[in-house]
BAPAKOL-739246 format. One record per residue: x, y, z of N, C-alpha, C, CB in turn. Coordinates in steps of 0.02 Angstrom, whole numbers, plus 32768, in hexadecimal, padded with zeros to 4 digits. Atoms other than C-alpha are relative to their C-alpha. Glycine has a CB too. Layout:
N
XYZXYZXYZXYZ...
END
This chain:
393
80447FEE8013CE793FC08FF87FD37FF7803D7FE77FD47FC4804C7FE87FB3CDE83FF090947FD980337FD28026803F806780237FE18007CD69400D90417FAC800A8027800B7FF67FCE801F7FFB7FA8CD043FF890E9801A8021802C80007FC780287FC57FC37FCFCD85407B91357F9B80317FFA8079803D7FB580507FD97FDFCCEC40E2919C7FBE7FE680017FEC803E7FDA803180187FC8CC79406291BA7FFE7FD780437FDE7FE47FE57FF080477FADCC654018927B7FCB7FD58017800E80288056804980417FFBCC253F7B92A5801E7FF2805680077F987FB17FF780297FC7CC073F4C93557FF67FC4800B7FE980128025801180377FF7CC053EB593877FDF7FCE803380237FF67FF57FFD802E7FB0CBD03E2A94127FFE7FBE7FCF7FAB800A804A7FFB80458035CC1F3D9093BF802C7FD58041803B800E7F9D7FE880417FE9CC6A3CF29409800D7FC37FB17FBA7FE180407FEF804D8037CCC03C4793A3800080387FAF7F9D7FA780017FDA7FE18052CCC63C6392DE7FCA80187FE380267FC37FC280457FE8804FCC153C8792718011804980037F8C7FF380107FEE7FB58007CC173D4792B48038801380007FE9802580297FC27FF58002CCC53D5E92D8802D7FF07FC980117FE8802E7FEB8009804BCCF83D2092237FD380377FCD7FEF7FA87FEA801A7FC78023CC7C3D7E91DB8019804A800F7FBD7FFD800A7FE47FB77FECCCC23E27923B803D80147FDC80128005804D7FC480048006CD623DF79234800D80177F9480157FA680277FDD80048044CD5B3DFE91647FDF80407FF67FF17FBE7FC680277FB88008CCE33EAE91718047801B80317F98800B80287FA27FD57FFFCD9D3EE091D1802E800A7FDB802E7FEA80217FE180118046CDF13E9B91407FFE804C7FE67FD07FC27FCB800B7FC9802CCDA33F2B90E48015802D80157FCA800F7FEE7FEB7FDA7FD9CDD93F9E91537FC9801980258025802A7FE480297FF97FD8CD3F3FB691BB801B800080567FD47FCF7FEB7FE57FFA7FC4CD533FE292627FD07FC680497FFC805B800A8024801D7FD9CD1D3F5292D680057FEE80547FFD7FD57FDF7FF57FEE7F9FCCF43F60939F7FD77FC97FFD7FDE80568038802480467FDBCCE23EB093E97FEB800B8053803E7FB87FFC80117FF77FB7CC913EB194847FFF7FCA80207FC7801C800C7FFF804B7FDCCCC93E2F95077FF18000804780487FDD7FFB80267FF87FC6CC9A3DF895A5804B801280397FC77FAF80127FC680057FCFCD243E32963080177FD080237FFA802280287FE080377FEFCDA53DBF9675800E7FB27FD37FDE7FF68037802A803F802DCD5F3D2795E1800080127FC37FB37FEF801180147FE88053CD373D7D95387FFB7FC97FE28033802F7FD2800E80228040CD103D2594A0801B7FA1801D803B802F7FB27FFD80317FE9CCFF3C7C94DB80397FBB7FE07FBE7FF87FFF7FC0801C801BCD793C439459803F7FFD80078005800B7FDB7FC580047FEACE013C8A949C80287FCC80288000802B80198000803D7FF2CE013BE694FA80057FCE7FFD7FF57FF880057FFB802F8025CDFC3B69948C803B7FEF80007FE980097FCB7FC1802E7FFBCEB03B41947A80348038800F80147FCF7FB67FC97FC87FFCCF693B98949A802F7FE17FCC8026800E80527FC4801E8036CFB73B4493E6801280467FDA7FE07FBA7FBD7FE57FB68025CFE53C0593A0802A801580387FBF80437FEB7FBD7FE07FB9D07B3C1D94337FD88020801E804B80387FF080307FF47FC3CFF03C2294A97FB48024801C8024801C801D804B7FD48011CF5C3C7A94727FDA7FB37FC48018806F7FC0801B80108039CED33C2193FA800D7FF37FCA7FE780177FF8800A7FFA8043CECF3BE3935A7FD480117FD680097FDD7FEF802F8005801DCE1D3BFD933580018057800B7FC97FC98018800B7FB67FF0CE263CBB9390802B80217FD180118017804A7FBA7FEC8030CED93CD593267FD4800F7FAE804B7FA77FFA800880198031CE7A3CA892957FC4803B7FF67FF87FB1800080527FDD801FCDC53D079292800D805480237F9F7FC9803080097FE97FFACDFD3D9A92EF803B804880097FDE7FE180167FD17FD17FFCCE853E1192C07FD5804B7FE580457FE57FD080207FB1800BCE603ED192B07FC9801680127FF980127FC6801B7FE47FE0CE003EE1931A800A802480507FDF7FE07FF57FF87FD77FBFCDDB3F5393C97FE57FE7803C7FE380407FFB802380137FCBCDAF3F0094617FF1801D803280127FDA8014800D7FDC7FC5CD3F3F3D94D87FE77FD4802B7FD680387FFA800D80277FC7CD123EE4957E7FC78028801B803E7FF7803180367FF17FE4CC673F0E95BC7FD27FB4801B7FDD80307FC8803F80327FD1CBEC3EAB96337FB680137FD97FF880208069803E7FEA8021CB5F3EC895D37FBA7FF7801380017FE77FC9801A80057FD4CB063E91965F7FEC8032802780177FDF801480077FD07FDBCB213F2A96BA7FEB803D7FE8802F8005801A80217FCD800CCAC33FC196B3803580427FD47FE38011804B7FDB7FC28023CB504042968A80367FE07FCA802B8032803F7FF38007803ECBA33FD296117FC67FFB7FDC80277FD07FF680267FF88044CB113FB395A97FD7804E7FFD7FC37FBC7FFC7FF47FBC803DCB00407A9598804A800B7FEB7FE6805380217FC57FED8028CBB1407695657FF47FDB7FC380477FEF80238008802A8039CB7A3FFC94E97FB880147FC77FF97FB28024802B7FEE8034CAE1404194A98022804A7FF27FAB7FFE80167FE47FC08028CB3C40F1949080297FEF7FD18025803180287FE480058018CBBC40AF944B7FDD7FDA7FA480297FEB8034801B801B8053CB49404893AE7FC680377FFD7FDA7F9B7FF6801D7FDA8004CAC940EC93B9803E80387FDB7FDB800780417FDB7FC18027CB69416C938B80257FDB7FDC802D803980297FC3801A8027CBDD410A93327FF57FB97FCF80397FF1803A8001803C802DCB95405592E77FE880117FC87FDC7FCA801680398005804ACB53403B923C80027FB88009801F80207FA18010805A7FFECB533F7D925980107FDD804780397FD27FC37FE380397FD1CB2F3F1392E27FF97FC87FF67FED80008039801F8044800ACB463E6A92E67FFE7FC68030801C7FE77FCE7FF3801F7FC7CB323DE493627FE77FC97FEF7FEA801A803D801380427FECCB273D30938F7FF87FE1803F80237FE07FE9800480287FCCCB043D14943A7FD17FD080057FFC801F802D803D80367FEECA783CAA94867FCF80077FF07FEF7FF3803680127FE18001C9F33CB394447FB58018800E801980017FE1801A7FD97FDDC9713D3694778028803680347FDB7FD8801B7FE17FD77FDDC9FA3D8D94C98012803C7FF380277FEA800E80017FAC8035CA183E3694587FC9803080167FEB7FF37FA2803A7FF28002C9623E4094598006801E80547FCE7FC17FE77FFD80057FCEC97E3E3A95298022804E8005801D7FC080147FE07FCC7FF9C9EB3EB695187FEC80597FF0802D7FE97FDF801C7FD0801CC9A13F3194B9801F80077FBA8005803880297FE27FFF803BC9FD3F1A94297FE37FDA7FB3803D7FE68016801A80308029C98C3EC693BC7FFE80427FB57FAB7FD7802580197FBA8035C95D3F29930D7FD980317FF07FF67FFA7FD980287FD17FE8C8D93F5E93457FED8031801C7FF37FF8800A80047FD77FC4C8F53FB993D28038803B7FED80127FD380497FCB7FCD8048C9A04009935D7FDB80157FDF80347FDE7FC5801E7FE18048C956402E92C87FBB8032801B7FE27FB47FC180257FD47FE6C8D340979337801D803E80097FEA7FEA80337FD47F987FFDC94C41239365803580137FD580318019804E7FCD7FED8025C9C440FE92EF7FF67FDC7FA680457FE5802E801F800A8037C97540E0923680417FCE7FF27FEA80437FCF7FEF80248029CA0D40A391D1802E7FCD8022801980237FCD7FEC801D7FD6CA46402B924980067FB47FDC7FD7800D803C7FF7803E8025CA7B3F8191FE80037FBF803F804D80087FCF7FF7802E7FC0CA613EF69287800D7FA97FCE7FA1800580417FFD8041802CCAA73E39924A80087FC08047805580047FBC801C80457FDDCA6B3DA392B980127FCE7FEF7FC57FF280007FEB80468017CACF3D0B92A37FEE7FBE803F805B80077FF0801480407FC9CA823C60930280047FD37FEE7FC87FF5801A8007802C8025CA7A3BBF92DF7FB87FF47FD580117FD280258048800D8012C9B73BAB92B27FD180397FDB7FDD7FEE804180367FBC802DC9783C5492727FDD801B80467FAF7FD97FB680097FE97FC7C9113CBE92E57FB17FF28028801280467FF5803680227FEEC8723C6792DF80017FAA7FED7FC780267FDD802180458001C81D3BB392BE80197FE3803480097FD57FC57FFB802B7FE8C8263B1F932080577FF380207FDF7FD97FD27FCE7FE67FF5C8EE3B32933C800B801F80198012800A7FEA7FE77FD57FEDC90B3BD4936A802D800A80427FD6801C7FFB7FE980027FBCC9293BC0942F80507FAA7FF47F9E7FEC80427FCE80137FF0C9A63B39940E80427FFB7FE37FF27FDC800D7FA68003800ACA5A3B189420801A7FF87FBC80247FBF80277FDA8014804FCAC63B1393888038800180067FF7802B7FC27FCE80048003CB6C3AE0937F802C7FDA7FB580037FE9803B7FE37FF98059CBE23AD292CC7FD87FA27FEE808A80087FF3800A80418005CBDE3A0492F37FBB7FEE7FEB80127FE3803B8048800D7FF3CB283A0C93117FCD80157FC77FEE80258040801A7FE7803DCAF33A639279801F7FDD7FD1800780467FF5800980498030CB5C39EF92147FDC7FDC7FFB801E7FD68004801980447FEECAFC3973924B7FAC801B7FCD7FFD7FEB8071804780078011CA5239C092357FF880197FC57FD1801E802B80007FEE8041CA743A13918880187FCE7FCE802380377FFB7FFA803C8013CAA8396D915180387FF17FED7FDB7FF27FDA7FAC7FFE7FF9CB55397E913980377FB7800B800B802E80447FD480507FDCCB9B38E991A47FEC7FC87FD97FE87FE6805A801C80378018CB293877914C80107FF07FBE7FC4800380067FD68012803ACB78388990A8805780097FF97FE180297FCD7FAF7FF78005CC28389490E580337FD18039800F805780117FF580297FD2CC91382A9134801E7FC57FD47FC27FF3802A7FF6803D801ECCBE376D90F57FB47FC7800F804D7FE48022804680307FF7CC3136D590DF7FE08005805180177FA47FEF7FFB800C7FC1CC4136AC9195800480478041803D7FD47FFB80037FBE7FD3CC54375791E67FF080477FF7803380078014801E7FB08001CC05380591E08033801D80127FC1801880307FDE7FDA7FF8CC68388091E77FF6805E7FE7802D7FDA7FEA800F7FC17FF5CC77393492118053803A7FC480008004806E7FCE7FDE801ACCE139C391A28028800F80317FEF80347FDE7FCA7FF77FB4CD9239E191F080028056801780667FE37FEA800C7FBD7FFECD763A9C91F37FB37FFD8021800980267FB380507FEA7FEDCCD13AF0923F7FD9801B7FCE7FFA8035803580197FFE8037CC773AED91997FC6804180157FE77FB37FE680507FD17FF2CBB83B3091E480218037801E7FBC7FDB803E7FE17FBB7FE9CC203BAF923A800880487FBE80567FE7801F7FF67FCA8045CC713BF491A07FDB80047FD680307FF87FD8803E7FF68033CBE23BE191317FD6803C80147FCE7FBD7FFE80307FC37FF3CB773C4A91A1802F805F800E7FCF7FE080567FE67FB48018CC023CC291B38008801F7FC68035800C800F7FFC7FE78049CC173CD891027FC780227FDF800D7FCB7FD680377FDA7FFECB693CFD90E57FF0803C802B7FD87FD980087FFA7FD27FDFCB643D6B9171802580407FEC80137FE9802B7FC77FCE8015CBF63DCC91297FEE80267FB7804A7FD47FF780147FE18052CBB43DDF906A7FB4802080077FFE7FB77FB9803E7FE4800ECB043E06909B80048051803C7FBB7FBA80137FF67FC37FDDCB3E3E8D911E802580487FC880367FE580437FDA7FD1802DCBB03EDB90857FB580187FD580497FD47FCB804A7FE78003CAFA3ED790327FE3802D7FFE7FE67FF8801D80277FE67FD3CAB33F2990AB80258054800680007FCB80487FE07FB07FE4CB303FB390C87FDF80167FA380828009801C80217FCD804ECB1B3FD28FEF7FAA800F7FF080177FCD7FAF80547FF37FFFCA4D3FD3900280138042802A7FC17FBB802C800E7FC47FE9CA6F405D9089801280427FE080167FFF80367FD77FDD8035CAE740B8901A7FCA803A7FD880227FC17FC5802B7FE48036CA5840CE8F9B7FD28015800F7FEF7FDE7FD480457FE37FF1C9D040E490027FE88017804C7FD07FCB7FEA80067FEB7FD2C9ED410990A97FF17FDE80487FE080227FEE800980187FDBC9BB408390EF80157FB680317FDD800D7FED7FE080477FE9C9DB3FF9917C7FDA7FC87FFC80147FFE80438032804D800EC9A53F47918980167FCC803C80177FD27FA67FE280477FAFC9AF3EA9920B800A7FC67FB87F9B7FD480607FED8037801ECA073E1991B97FF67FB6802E804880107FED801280327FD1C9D43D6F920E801B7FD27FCC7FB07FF9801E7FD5803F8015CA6D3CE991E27FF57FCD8018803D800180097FE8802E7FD5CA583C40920980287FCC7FEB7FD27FE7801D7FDF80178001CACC3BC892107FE97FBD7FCD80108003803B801B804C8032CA5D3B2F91D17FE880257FCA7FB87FC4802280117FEC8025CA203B939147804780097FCC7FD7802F80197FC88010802ACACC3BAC910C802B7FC17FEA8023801F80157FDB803B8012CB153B1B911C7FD97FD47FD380147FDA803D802380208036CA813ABC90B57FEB802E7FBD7FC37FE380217FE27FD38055CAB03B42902E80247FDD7FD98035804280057FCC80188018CB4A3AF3901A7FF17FA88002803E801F802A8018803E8003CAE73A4990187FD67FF87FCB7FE37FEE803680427FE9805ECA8B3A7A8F6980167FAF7FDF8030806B7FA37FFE803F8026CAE439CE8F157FF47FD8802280327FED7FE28021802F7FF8CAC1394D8F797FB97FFD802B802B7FDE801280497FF67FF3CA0D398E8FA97FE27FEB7FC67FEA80478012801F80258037C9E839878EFD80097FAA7FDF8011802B7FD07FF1804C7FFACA3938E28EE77FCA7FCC801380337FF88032803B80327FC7C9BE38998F5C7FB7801E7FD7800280208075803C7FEE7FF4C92F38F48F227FB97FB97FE77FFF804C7FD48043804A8000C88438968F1480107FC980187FE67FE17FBA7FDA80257FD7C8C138328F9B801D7FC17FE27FDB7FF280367FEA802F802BC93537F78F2F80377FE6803B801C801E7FB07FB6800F7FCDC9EF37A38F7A801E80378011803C7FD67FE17FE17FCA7FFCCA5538248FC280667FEB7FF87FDF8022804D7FD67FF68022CB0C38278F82803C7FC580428008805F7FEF7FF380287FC6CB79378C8FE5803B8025802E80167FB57FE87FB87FDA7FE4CBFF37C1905B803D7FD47FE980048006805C7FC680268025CCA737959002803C802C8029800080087F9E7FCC7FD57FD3CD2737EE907E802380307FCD803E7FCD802A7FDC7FB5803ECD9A385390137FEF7FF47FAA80717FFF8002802380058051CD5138248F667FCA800B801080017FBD7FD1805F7FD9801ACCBC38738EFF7FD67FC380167FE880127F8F802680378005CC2F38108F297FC47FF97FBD7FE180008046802B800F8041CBD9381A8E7A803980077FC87FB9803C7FF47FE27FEA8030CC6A38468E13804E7FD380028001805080087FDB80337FEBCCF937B08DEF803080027FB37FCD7FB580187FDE7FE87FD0CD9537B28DDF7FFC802C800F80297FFE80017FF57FCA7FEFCD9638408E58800C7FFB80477FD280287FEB7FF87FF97FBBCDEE38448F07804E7FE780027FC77FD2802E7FB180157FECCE9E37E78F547FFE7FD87FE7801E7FF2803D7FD480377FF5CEFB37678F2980517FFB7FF37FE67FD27FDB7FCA800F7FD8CF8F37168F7180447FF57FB87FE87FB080387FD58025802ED03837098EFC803D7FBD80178027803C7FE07FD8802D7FFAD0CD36848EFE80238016804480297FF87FC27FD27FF37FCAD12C36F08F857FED80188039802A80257FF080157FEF7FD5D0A236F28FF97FE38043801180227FEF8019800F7FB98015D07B37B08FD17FC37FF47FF8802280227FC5805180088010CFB037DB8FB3800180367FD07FC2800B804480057FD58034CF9438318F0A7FC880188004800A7FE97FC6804A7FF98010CEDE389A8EEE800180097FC07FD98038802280287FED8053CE9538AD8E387FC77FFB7FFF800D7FD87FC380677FF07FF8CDF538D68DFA800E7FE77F9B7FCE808D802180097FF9802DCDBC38AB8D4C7FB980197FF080157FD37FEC80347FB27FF8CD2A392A8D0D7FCA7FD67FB4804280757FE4802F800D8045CCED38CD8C4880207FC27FEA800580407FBD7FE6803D8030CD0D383D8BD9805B80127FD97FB77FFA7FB27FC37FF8801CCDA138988B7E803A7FFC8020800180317FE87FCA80137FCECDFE38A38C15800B7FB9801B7FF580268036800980587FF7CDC837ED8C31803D7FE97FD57FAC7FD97FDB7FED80188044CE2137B48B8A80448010800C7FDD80237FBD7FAE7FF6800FCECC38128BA780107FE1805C802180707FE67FD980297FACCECE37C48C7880137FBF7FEC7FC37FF0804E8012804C8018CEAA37088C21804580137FE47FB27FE37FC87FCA80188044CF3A37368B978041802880237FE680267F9C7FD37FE07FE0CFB137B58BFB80247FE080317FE8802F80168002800A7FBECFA1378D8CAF80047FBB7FFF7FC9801C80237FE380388001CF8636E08CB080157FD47FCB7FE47FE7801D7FE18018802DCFCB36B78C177FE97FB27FFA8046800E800C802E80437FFECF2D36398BFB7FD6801C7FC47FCE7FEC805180277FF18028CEF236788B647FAF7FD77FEE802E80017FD2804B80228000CE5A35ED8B537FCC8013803080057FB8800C803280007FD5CE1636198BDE7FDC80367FFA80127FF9803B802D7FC28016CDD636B78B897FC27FE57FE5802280327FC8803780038030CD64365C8B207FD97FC2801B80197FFA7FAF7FFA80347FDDCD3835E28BAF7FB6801A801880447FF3803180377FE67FF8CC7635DC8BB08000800D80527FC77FD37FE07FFC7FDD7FA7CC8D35D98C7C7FEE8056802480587FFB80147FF47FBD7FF0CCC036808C81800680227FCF8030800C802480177FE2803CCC8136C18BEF7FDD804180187FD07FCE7FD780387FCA7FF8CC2137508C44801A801680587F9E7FD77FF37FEF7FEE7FC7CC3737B28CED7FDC7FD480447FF180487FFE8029801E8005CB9F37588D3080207FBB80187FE4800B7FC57FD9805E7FF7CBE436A18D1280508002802E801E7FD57F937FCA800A7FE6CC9B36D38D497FDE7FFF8049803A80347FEC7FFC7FFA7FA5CC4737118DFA7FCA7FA680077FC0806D802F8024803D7FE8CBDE366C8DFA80347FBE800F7FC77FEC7FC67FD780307FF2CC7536038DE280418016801480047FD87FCF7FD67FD47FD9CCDC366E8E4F80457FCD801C7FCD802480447FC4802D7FDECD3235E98EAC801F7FD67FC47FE17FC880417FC88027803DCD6F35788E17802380337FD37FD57FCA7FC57FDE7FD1802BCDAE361B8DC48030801B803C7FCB803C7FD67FEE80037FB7CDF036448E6B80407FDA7FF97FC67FDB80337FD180337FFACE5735B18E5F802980057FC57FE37FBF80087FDB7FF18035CEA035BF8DB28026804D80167FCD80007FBD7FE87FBF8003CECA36828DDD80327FE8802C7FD3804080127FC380037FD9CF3136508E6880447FBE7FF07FDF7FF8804C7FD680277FFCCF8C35B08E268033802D7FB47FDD7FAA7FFC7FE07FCD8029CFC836418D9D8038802A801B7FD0802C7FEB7FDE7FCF7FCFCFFB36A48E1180357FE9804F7FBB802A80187FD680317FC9D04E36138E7B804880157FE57FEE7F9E7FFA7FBA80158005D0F636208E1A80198059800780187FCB7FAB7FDF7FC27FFCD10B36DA8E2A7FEF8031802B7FFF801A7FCD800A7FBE7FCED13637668E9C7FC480427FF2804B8026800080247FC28009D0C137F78EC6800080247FE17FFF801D80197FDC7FC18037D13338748E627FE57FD07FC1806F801280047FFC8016805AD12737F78DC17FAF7FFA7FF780317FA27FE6803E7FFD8023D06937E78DCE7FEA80567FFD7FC67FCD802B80097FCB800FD06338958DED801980367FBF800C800D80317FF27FFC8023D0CB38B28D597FD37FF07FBD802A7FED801180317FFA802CD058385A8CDD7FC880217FFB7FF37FD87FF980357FE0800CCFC838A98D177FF580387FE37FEA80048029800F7FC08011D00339568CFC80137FF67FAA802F803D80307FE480038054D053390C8C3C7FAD7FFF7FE7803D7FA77FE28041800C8028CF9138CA8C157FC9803E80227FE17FA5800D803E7FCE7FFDCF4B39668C5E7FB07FEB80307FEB80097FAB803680167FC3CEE439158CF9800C80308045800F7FA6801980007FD87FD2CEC0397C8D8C800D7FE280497FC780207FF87FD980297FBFCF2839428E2780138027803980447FDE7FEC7FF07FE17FC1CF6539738ED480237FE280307FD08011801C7FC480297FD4CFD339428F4A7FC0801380578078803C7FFC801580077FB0CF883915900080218032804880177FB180117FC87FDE7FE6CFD739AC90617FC77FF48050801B805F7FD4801E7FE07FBFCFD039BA912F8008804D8010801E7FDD803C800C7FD27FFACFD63A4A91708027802B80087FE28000801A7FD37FE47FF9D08C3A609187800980247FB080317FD1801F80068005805AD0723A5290B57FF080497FEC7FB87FC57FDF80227FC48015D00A3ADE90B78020804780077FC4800180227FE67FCA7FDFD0663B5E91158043800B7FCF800D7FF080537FC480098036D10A3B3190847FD47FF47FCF803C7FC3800980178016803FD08C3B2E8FEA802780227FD87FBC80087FF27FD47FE58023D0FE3B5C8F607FD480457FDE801E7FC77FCC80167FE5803BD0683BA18EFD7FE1803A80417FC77FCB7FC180207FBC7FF7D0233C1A8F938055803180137FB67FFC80507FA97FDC8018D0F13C4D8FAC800480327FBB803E7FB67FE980107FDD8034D0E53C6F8EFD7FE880407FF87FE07FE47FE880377FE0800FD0583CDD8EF9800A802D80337FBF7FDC7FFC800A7FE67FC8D0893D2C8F9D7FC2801A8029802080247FF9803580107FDBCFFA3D028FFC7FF98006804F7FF87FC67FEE7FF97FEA7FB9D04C3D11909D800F803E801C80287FE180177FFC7FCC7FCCD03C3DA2910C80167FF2804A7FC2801C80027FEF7FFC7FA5D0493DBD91D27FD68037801C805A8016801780137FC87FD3CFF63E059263801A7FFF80307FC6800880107FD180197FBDD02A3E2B930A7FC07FEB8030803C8048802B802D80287FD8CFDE3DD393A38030801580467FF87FA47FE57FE77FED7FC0CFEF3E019453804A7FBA80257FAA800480347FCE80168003D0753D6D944380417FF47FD87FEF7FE6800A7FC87FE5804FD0DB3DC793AA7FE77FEA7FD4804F7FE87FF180268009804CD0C53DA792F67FF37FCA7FF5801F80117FC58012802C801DD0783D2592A57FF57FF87FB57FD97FF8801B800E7FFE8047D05A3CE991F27FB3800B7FED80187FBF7FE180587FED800BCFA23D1C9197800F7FE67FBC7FD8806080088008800C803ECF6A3CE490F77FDA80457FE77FDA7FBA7FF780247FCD800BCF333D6F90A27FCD7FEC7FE4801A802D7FE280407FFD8028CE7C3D7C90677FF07FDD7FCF7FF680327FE97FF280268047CE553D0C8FD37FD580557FC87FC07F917FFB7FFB7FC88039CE563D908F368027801E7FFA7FDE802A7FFA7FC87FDA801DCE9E3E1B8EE68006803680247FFA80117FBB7FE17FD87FDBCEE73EAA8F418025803D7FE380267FDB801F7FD37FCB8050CF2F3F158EAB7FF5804380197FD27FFD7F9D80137FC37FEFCED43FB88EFD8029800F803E7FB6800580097FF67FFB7FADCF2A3FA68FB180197FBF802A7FB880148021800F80367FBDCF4D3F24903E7FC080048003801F800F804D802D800E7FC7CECA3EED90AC8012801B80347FF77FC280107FE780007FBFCEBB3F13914880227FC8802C7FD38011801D7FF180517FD3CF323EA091BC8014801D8046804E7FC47FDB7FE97FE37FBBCF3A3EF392667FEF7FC380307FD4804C80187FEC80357FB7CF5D3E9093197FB27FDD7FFF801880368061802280377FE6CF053E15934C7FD6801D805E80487FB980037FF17FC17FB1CEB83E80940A7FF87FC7802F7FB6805280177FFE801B7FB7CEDB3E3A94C17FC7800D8008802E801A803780327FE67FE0CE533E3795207FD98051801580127FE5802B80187FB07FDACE063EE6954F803C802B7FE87FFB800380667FCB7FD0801BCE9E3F3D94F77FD880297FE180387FE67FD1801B7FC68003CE363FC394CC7FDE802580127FF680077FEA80377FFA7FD6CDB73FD9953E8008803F800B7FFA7FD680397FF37FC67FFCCE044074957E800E80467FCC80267FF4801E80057FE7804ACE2A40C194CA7FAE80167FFB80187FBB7FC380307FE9800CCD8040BE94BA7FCF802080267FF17FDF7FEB80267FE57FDDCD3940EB9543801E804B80067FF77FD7803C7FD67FBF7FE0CDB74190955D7FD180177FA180817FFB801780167FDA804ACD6E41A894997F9E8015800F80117FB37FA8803B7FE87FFECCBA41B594DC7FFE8035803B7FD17FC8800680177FE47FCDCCDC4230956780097FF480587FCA7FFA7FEE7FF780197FAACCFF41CA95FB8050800880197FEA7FA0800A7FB07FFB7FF0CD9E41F7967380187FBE802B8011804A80307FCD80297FFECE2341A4969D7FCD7FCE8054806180368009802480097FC4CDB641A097647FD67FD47FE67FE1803C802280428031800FCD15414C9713801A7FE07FEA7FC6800C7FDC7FF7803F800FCD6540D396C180097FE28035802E7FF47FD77FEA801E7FC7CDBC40AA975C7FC57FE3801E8023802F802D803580137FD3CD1940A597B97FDD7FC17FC57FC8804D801A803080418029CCBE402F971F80327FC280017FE980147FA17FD2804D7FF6CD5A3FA1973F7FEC7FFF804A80677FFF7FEF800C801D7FCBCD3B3FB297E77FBE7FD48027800F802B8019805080117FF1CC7B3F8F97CC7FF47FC47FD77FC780407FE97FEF80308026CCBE3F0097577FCB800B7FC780027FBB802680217FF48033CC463F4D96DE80327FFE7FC57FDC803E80097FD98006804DCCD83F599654803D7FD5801D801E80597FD4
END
């Protein structure tokens, strides 16, 4: 299923917010031209060589797409670059520095002048005005200031998500409000500038413990891998040294953990933990009972009762875990792309697929297309020659 087959999005992306967001408008089958800087591109490509020698973060945000190498600095690439989003884009999107688009000429303004239905999407950290705007943003750094770190972590230490959360948040938004954007033009013809930012998304996904706090109330404690308002709910340790997770959600499920699980039936009717409330207040002395329950038996056997009394559990997987999950095996979840160092595994898309695949094309080398595209606008085999020699592409 492409049902973005014939629209093109150019790009000027670096790291993950835009390049996740592209990368899933490729998904659809959209046709996406990254534009990188010659010799360097996408600054991610850098980051590590754990994928047999390429990226994990580039592996990850940027298959199916076309790489082009332009200096965008230089005079005769940036008219290869404005022809190229004047005849051929319906979406640009970018994250460089910012004020730099704008520098360029690429702002929405200066588009959407000669070219009406022009879709421009601006991903930054700060938005494109207030007090912010001019500075730096980095995934860590927007944890921080969207408040993130401060409710996560253990008592004693803040802590940051192990993924690039503000990244993917603002790509995700980026990605659903650009689909949007293309169905507003659909109907009416017209384009729009999208202005993503990063802290704006990420304190989206901060809606519960904002309100938590509100009327400068407490804000929600940091409990490392357990809920911090909601009890039992997180790890604990069994007899064979193993770490179990469960969550309990109401009182009813309360009643069959007390009589199932730990086979403590009183302690259902144990004013203590009579309420969700009181259990999280007396967290640690319930704490302590849960685990001297769970002292005489293996992982498998507490994981066994849980699923008999119908409690919601999980096993602690790393990452080797993940890659052997029985249940995305199952479901055949795994795909493959290729990569300028042969195939690799892909997860496919989360959803349904019943109409089609996705798109899952290569992963592109550097400037592997540069010439493709340029021989597609007109230029010979000579001018190219001469624009590498002018290190313009």
């Amino acid at each position: 299923m492409q049902p973005l087959k014939g629209i093109t999005v150019v790009t000027l992306e670096h790291a993950i917010a835009a390049p996740f967001a592209t990368r899933q408008l490729a998904d659809l089958g959209a046709r996406v031209i990254k534009i990188e800087r010659p010799g360097v591109g996408d600054f991610a490509r850098g980051y590590d060589t754990r994928v047999r020698g390429i990226a994990s973060h580039f592996v990850w945000t940027n298959r199916s797409k076309e790489s082009l190498t332009l200096d965008v600095k230089h005079p005769e690439a940036q008219a290869i670059l404005k022809r190229i989003i004047l005849e051929e884009a319906d979406v640009v999107v970018q994250n460089l520095a910012p004020g730099a688009a704008s520098r360029l000429g690429l702002s929405y303004e200066a588009l959407s002048a000669i070219k009406p239905g022009i879709i421009v999407c601006d991903i930054s950290g700060y938005g494109s005005d207030g007090p912010y705007r001019d500075k730096k943003a980095y995934d860590l750094l927007i944890q921080s200031e969207a408040g993130f770190v401060s409710v996560t972590g253990t008592e004693e230490t803040p802590s940051k998500a192990g993924p690039s959360i503000a990244d993917i948040s603002a790509g995700m938004y980026a990605y659903t409000n650009i689909l949007v954007a293309l169905m507003h033009r659909q109907q009416t013809g017209e384009g729009q500038r999208i202005d993503v930012s990063m802290l704006e998304s990420l304190v989206e996904w901060m809606g519960y413990p904002l309100y938590y706090a509100i009327d400068g109330a407490a804000p929600p404690p940091r409990t490392g891998a357990s809920h911090a308002t909601i009890y039992p709910y997180g790890p604990f340790p069994a007899g064979d040294g193993r770490t179990v997770m469960l969550g309990l959600q109401n009182e009813r499920e309360w009643k069959s953990f007390c009589e199932q699980v730990l086979q403590r039936p009183e302690l259902a009717a144990d004013e203590r933990f009579s309420s969700n409330p009181r259990r999280v207040a007396q967290r640690q002395a319930l704490y302590g009972l849960i685990v001297d329950a769970f002292s005489e038996l293996t992982a498998a056997q507490v994981l066994e009762r849980l699923e008999q009394a119908q409690i919601a559990n999980a096993q602690v997987n790393d990452m080797q875990a993940v890659w052997e999950h029985p249940q995305l095996q199952a479901r055949q979840r795994w795909s493959s792309v290729e990569t300028s160092v042969g195939t690799v595994p892909a997860l496919l898309p989360p959803g349904s697929w019943t109409k089609g695949p996705p798109r899952m094309d290569a992963v592109p080398a550097l400037g592997q297309h540069t010439e493709a595209i340029l021989h597609s606008l007109g230029y010979s085999a000579a001018q190219i020659a001469g624009l590498r020699a002018e290190e313009a592409i």
